[in-house]
mmCIF entry with sequence, helices, sheets and N, C-alpha, C, O atoms, coordinates in Angstrom:
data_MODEL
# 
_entry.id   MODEL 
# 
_entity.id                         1 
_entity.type                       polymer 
_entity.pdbx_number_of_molecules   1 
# 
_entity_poly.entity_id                      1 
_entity_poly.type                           'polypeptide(L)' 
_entity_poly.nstd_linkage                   no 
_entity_poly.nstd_monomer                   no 
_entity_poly.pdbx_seq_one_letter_code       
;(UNK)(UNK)(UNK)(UNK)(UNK)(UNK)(UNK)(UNK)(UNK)(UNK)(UNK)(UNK)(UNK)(UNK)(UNK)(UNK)
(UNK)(UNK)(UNK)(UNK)(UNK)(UNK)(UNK)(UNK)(UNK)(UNK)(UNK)(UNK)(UNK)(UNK)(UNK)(UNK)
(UNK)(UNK)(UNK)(UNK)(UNK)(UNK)(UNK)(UNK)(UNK)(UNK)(UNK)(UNK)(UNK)(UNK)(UNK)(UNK)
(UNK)(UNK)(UNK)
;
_entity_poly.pdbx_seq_one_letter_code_can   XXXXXXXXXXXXXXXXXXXXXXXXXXXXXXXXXXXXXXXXXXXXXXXXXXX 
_entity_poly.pdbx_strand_id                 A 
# 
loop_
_entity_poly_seq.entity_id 
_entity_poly_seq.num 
_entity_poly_seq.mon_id 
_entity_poly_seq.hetero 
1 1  UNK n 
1 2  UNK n 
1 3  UNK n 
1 4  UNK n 
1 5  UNK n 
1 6  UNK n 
1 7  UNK n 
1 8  UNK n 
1 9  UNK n 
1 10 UNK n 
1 11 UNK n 
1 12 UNK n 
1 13 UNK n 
1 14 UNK n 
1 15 UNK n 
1 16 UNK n 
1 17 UNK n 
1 18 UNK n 
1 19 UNK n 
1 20 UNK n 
1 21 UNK n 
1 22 UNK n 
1 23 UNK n 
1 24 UNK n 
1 25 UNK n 
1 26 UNK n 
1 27 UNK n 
1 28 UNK n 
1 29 UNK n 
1 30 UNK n 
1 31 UNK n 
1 32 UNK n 
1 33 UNK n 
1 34 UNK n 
1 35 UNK n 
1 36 UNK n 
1 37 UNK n 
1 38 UNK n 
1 39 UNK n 
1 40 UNK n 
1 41 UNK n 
1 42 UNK n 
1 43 UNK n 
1 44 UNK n 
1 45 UNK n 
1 46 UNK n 
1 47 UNK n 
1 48 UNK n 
1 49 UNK n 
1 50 UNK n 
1 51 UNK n 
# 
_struct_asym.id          A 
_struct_asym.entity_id   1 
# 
_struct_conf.conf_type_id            HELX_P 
_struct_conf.id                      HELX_P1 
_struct_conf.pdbx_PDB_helix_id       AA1 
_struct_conf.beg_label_comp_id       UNK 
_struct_conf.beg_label_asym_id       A 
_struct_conf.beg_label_seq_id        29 
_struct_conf.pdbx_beg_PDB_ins_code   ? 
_struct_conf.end_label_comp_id       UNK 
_struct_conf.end_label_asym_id       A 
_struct_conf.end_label_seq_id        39 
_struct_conf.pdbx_end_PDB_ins_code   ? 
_struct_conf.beg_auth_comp_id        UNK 
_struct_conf.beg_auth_asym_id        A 
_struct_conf.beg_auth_seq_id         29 
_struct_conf.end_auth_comp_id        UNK 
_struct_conf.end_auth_asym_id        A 
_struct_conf.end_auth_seq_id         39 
_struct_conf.pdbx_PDB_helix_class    1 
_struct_conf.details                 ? 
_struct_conf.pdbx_PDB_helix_length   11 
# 
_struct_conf_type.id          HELX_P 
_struct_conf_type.criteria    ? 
_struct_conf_type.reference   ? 
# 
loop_
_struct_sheet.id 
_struct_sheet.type 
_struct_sheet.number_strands 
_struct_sheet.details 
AA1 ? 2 ? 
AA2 ? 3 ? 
# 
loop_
_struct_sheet_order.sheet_id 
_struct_sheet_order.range_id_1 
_struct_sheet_order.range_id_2 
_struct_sheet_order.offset 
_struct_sheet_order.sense 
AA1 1 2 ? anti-parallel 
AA2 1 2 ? anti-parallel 
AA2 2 3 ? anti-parallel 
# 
loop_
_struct_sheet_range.sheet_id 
_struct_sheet_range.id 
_struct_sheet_range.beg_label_comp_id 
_struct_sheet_range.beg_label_asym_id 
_struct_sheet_range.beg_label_seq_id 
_struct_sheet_range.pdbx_beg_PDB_ins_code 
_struct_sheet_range.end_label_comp_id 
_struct_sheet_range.end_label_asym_id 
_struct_sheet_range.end_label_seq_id 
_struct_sheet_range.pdbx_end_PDB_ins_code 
_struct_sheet_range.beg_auth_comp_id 
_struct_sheet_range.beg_auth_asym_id 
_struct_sheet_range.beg_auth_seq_id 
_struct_sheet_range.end_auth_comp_id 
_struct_sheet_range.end_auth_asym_id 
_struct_sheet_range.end_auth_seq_id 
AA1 1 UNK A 9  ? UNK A 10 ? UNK A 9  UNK A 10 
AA1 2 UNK A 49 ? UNK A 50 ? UNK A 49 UNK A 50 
AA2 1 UNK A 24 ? UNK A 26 ? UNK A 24 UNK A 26 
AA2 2 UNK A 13 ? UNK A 17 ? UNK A 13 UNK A 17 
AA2 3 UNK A 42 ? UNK A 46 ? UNK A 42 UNK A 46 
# 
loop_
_atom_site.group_PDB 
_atom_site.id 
_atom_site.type_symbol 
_atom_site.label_atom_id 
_atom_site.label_alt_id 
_atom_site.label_comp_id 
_atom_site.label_asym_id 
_atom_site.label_entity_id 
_atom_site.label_seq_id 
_atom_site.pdbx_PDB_ins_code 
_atom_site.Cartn_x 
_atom_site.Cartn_y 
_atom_site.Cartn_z 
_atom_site.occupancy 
_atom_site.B_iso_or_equiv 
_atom_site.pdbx_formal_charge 
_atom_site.auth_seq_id 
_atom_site.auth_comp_id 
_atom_site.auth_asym_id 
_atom_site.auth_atom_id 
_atom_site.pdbx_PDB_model_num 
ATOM 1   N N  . UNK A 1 1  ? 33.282 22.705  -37.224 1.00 0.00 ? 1  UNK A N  1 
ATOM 2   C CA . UNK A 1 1  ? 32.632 21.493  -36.785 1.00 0.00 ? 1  UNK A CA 1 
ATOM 3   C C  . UNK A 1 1  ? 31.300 21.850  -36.131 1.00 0.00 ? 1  UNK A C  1 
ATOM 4   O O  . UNK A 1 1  ? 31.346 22.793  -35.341 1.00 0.00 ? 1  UNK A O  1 
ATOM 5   N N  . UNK A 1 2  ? 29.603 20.996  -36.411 1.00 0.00 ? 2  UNK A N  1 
ATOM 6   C CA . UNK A 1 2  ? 29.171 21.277  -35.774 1.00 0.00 ? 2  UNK A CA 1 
ATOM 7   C C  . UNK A 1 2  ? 29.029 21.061  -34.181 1.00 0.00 ? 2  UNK A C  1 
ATOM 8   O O  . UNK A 1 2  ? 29.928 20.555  -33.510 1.00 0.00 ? 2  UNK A O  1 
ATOM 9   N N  . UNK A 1 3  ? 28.368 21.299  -33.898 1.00 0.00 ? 3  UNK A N  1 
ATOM 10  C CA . UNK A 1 3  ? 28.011 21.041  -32.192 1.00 0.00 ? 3  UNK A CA 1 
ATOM 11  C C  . UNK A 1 3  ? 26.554 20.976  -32.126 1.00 0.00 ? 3  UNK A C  1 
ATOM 12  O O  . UNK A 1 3  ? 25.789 21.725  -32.732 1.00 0.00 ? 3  UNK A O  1 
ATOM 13  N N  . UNK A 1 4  ? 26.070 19.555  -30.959 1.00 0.00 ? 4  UNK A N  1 
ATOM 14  C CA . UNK A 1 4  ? 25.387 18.668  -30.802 1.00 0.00 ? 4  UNK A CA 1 
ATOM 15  C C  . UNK A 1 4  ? 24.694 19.232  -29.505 1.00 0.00 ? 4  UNK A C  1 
ATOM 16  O O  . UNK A 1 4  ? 23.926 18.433  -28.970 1.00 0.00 ? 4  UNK A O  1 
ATOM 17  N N  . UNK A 1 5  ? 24.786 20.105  -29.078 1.00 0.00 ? 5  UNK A N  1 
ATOM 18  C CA . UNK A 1 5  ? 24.276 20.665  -27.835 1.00 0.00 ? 5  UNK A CA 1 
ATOM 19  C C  . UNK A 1 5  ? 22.938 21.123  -27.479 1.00 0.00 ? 5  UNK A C  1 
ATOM 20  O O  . UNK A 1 5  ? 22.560 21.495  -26.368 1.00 0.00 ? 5  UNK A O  1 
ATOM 21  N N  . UNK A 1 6  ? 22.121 21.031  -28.806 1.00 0.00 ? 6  UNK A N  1 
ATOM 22  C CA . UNK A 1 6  ? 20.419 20.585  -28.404 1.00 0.00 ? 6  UNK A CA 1 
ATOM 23  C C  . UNK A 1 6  ? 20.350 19.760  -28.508 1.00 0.00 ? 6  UNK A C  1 
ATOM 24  O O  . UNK A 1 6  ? 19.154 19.572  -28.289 1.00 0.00 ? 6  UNK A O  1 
ATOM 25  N N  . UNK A 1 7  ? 20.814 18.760  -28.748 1.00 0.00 ? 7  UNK A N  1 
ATOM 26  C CA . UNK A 1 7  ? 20.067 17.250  -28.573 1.00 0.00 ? 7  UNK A CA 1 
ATOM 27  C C  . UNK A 1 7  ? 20.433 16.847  -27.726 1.00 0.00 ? 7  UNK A C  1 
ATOM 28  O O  . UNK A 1 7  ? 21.640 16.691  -27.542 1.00 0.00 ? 7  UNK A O  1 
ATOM 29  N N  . UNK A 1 8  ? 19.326 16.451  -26.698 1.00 0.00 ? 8  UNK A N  1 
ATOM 30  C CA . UNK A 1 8  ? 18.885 15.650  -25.384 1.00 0.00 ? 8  UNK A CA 1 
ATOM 31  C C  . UNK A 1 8  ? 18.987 13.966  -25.530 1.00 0.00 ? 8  UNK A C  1 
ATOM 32  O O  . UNK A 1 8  ? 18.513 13.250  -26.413 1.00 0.00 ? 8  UNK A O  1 
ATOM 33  N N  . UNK A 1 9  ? 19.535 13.713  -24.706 1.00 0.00 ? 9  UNK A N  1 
ATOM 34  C CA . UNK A 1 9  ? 19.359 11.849  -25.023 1.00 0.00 ? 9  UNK A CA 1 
ATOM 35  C C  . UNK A 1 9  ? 18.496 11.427  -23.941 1.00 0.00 ? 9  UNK A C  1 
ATOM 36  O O  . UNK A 1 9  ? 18.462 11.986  -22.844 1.00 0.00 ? 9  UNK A O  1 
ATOM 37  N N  . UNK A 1 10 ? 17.773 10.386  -24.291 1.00 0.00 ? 10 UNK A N  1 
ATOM 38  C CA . UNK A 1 10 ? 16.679 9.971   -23.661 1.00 0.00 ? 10 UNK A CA 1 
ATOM 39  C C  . UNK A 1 10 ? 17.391 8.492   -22.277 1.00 0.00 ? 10 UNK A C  1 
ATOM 40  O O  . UNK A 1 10 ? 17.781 7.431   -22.764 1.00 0.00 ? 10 UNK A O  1 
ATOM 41  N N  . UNK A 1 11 ? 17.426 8.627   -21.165 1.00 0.00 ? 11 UNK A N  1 
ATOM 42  C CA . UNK A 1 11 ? 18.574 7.228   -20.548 1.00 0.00 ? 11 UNK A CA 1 
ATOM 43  C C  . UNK A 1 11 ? 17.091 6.083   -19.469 1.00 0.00 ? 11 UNK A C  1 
ATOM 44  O O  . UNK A 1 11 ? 16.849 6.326   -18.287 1.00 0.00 ? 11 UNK A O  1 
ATOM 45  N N  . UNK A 1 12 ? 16.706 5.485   -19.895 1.00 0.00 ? 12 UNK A N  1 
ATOM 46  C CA . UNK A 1 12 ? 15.763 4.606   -19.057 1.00 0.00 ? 12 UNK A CA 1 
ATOM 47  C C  . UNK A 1 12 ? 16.801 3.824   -18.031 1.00 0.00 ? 12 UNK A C  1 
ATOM 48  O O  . UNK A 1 12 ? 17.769 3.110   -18.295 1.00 0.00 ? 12 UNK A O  1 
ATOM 49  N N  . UNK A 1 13 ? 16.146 4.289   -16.560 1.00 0.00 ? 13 UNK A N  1 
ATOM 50  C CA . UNK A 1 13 ? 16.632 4.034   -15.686 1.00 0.00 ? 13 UNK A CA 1 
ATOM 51  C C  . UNK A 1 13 ? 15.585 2.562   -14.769 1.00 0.00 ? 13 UNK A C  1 
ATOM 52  O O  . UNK A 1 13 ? 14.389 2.831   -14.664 1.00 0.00 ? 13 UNK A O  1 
ATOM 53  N N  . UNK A 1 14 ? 15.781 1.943   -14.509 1.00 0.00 ? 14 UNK A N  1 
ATOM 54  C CA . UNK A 1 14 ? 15.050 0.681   -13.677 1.00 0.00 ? 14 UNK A CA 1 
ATOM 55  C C  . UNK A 1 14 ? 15.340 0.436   -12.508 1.00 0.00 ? 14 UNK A C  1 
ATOM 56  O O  . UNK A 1 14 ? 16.347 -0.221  -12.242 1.00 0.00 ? 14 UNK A O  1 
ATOM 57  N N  . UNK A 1 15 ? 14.213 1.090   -11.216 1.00 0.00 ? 15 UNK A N  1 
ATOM 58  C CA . UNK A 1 15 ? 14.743 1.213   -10.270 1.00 0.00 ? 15 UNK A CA 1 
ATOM 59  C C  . UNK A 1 15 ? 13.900 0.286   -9.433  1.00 0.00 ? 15 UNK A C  1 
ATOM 60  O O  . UNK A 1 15 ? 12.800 0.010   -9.912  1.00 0.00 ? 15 UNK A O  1 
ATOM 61  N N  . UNK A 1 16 ? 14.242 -0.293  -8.164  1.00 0.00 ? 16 UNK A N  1 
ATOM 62  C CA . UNK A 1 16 ? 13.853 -1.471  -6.962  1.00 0.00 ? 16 UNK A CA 1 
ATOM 63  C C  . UNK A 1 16 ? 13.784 0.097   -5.996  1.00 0.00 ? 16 UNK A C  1 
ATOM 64  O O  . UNK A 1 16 ? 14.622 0.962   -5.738  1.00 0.00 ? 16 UNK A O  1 
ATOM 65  N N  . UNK A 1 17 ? 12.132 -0.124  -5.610  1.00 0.00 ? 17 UNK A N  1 
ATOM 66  C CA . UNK A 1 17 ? 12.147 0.712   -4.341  1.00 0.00 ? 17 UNK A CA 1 
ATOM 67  C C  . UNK A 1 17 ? 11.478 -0.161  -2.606  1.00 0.00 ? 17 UNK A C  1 
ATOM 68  O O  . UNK A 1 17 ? 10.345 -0.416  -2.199  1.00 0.00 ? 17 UNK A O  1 
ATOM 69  N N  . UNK A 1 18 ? 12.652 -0.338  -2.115  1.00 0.00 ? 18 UNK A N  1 
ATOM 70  C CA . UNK A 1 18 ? 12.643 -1.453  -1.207  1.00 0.00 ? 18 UNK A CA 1 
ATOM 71  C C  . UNK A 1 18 ? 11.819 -0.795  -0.093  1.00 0.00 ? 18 UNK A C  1 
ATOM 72  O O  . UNK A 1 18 ? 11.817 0.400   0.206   1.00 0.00 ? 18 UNK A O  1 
ATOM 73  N N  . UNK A 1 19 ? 11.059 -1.878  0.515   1.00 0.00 ? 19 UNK A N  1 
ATOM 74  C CA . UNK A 1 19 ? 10.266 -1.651  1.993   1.00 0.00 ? 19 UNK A CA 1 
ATOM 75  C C  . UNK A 1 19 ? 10.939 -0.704  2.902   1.00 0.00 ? 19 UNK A C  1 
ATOM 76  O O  . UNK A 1 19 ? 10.172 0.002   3.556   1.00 0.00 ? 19 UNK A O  1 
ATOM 77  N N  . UNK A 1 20 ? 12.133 -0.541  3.078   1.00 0.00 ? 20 UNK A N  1 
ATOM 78  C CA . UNK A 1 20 ? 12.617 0.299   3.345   1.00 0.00 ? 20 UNK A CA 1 
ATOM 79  C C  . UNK A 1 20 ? 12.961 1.836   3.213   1.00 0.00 ? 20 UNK A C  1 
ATOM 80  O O  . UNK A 1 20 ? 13.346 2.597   4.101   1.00 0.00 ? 20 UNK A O  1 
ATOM 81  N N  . UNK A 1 21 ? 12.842 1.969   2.538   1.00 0.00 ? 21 UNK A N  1 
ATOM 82  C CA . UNK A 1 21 ? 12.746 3.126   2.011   1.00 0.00 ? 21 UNK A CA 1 
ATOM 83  C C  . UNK A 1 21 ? 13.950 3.792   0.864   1.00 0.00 ? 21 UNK A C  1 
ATOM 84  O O  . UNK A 1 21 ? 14.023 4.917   0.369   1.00 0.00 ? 21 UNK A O  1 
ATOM 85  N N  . UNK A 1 22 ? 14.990 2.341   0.666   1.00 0.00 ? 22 UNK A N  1 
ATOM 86  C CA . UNK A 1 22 ? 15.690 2.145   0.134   1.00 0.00 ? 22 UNK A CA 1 
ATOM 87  C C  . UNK A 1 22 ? 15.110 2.304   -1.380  1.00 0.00 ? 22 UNK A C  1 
ATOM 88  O O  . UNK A 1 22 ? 13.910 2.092   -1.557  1.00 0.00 ? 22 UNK A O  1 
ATOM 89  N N  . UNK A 1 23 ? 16.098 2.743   -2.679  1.00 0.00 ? 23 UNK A N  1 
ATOM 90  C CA . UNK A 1 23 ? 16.212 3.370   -3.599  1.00 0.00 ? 23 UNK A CA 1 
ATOM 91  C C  . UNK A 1 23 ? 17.217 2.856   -4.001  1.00 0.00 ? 23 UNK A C  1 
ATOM 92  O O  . UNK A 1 23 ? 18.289 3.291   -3.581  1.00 0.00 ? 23 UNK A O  1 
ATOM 93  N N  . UNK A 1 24 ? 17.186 1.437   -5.229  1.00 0.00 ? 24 UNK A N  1 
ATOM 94  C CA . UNK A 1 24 ? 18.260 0.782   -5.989  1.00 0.00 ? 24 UNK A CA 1 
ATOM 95  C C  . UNK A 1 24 ? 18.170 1.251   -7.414  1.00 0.00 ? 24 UNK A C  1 
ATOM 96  O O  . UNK A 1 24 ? 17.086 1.096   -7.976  1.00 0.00 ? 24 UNK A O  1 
ATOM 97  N N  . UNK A 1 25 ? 19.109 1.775   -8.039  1.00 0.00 ? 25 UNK A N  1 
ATOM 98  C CA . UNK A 1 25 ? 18.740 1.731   -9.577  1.00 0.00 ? 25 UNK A CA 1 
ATOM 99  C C  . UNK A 1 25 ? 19.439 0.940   -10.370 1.00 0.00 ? 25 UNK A C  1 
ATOM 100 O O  . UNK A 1 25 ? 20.628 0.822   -10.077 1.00 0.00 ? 25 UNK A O  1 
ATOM 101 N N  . UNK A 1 26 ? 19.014 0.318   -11.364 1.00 0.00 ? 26 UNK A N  1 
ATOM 102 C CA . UNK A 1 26 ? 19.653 -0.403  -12.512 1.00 0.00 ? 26 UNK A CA 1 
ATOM 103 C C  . UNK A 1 26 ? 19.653 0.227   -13.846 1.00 0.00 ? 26 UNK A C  1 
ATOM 104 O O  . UNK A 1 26 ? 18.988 1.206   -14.184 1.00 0.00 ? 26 UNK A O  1 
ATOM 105 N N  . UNK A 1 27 ? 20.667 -0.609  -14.722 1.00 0.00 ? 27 UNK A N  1 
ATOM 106 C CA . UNK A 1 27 ? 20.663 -0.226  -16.165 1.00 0.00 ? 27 UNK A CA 1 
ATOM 107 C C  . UNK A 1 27 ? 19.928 -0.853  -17.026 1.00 0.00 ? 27 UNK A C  1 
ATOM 108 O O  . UNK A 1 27 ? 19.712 -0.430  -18.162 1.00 0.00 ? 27 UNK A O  1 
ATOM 109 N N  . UNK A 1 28 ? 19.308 -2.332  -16.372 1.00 0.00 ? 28 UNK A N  1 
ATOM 110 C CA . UNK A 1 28 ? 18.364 -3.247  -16.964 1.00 0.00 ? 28 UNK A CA 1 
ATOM 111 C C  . UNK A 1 28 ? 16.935 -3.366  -16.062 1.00 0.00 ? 28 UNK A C  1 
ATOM 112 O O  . UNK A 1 28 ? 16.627 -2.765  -15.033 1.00 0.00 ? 28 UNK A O  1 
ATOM 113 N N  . UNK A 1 29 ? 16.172 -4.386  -16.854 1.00 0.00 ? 29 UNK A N  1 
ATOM 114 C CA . UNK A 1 29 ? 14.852 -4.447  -15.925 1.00 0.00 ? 29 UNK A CA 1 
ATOM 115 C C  . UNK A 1 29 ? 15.259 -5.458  -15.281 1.00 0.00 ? 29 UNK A C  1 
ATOM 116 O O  . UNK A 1 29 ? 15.113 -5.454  -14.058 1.00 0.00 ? 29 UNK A O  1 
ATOM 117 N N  . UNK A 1 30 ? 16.059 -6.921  -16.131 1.00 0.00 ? 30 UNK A N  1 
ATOM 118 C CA . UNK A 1 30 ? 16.154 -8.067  -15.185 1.00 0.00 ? 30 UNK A CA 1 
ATOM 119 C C  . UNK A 1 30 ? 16.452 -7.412  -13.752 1.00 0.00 ? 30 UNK A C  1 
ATOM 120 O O  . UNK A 1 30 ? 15.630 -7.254  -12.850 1.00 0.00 ? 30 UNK A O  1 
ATOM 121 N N  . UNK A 1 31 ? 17.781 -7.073  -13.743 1.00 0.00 ? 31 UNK A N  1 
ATOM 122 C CA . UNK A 1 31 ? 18.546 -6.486  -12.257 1.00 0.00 ? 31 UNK A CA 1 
ATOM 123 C C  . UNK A 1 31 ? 17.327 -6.132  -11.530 1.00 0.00 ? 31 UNK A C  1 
ATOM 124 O O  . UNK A 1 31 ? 16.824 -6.937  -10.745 1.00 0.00 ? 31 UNK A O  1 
ATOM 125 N N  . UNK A 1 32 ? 16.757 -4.831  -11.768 1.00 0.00 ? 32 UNK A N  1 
ATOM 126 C CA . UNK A 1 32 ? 15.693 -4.665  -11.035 1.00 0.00 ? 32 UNK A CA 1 
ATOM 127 C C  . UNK A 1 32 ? 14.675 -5.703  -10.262 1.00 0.00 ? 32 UNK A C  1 
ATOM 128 O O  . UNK A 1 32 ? 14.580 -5.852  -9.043  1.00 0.00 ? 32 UNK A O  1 
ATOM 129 N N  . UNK A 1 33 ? 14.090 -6.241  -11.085 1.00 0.00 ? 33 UNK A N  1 
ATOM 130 C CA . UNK A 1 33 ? 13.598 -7.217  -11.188 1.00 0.00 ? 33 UNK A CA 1 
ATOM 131 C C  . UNK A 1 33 ? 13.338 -8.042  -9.692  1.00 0.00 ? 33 UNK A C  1 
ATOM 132 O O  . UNK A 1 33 ? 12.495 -8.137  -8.799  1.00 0.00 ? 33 UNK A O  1 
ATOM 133 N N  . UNK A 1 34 ? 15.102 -8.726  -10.209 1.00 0.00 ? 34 UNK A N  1 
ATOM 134 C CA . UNK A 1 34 ? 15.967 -9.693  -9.254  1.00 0.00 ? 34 UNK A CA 1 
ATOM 135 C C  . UNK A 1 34 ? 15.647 -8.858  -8.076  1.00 0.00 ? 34 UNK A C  1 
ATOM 136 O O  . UNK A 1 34 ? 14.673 -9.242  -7.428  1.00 0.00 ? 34 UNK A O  1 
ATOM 137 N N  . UNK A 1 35 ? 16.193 -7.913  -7.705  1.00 0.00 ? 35 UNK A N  1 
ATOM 138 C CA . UNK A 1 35 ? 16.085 -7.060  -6.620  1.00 0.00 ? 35 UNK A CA 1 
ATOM 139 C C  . UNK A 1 35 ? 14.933 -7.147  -5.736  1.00 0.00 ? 35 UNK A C  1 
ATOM 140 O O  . UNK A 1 35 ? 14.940 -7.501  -4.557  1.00 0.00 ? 35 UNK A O  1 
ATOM 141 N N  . UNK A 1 36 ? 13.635 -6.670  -6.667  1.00 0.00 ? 36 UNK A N  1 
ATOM 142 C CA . UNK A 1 36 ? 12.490 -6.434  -5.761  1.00 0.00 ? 36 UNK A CA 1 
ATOM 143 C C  . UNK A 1 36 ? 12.034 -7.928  -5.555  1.00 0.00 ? 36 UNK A C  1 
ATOM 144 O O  . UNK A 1 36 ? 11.464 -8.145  -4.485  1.00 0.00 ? 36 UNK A O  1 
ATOM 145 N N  . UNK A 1 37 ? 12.229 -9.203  -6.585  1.00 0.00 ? 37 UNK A N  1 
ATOM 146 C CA . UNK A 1 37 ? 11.886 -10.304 -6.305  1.00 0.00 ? 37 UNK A CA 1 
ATOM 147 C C  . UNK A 1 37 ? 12.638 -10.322 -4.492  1.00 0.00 ? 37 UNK A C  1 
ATOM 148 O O  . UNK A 1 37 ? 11.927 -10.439 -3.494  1.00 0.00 ? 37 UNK A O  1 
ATOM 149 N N  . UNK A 1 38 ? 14.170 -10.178 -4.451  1.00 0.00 ? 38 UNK A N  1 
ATOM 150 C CA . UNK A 1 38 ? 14.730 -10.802 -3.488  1.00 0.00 ? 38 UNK A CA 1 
ATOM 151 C C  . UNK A 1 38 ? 14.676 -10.234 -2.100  1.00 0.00 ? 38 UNK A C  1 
ATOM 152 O O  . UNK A 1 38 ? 14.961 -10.918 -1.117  1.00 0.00 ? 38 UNK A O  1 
ATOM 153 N N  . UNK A 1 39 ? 14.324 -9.029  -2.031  1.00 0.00 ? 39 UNK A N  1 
ATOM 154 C CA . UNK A 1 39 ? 13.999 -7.434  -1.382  1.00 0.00 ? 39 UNK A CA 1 
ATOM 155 C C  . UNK A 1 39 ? 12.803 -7.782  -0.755  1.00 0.00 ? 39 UNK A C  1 
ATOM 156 O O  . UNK A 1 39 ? 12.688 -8.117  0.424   1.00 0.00 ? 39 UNK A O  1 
ATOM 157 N N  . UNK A 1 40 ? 11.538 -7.652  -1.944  1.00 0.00 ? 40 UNK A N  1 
ATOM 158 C CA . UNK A 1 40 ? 10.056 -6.985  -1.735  1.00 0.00 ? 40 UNK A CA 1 
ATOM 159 C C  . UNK A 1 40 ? 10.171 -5.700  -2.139  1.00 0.00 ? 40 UNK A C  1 
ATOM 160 O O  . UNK A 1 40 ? 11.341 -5.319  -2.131  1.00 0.00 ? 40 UNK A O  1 
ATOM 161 N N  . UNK A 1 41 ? 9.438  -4.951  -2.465  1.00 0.00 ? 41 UNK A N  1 
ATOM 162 C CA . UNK A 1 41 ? 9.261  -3.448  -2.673  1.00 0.00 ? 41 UNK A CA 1 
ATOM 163 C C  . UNK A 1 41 ? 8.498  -3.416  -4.158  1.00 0.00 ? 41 UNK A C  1 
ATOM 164 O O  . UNK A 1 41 ? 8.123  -4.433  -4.742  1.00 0.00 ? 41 UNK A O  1 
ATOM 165 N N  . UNK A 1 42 ? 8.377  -2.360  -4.543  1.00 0.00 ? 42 UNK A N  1 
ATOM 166 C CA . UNK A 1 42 ? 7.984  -2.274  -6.024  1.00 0.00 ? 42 UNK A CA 1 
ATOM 167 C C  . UNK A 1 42 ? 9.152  -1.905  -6.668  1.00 0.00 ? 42 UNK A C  1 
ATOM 168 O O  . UNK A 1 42 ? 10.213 -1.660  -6.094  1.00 0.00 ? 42 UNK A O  1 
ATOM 169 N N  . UNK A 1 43 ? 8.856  -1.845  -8.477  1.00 0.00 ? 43 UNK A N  1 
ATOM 170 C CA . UNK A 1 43 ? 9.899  -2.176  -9.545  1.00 0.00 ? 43 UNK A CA 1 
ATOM 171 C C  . UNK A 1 43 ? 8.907  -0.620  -10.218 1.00 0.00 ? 43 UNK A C  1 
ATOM 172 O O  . UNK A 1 43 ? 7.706  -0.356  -10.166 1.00 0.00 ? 43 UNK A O  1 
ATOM 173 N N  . UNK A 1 44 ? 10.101 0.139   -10.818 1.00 0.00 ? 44 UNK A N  1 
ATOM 174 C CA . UNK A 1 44 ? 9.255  0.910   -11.540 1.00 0.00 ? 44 UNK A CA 1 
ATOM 175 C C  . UNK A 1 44 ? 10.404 1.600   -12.562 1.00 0.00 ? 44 UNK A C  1 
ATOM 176 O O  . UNK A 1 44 ? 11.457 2.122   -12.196 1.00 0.00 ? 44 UNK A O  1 
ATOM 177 N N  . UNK A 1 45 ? 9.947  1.469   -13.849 1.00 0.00 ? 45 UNK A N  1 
ATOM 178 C CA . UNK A 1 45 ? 11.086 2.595   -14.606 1.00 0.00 ? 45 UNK A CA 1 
ATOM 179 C C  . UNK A 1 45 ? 10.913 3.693   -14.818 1.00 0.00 ? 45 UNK A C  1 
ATOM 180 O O  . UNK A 1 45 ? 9.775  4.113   -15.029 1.00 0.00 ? 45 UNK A O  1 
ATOM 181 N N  . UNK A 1 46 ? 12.336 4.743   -14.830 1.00 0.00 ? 46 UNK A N  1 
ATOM 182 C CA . UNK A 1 46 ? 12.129 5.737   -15.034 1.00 0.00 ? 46 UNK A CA 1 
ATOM 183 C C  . UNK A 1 46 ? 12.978 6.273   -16.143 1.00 0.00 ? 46 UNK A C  1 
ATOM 184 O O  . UNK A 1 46 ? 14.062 5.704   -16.271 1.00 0.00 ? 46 UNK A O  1 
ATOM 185 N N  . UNK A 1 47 ? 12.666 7.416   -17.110 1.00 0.00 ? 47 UNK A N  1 
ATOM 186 C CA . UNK A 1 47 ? 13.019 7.858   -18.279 1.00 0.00 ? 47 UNK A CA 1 
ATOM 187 C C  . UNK A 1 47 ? 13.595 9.266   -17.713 1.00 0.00 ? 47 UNK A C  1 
ATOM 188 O O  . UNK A 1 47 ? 13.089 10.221  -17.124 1.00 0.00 ? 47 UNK A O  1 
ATOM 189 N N  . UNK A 1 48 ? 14.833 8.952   -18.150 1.00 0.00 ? 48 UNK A N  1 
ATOM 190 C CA . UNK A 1 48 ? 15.409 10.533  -17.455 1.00 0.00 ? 48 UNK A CA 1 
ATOM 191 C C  . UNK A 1 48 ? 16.405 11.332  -18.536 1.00 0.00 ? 48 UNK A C  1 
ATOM 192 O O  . UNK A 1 48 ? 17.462 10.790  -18.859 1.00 0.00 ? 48 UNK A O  1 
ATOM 193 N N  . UNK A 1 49 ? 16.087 12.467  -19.014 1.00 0.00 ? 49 UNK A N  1 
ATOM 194 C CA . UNK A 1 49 ? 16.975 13.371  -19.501 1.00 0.00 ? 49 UNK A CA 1 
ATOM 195 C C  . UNK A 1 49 ? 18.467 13.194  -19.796 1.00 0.00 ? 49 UNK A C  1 
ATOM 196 O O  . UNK A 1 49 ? 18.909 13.184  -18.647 1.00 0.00 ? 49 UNK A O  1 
ATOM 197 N N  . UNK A 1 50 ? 19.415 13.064  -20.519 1.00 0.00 ? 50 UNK A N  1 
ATOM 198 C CA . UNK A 1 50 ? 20.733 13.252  -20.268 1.00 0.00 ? 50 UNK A CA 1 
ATOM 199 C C  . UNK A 1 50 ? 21.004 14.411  -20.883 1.00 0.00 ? 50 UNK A C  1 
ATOM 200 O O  . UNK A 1 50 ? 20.427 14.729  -21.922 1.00 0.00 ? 50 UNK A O  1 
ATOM 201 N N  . UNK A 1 51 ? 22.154 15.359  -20.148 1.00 0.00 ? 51 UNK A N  1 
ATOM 202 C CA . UNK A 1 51 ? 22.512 16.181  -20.652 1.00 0.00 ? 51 UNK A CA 1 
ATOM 203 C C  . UNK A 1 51 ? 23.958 16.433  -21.234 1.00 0.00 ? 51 UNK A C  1 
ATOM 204 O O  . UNK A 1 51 ? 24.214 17.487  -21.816 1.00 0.00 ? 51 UNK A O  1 
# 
């Protein structure tokens, strides 16, 4: 059988970074979104590696 162990998957992460100094992440942008709407803070995505 082969094996799949170079291939990297690509996982976009959507995170709320609150006035606080608080650090929410989501699996969507809405969520995010919602968050910094209800929060304040900035909205920013991030593209992260899976291994």
């Amino acid at each position: 059988m082969g094996c799949n162990c170079g291939a990297a998957r690509k996982v976009v992460v959507h995170e709320s970074h609150r006035p606080d100094g608080t650090v929410k992440r989501y699996l969507t942008e809405v969520e995010a979104r919602r968050d910094v709407a209800a929060h304040g803070g900035e909205y920013e995505q991030v593209t992260q590696t899976a291994r």
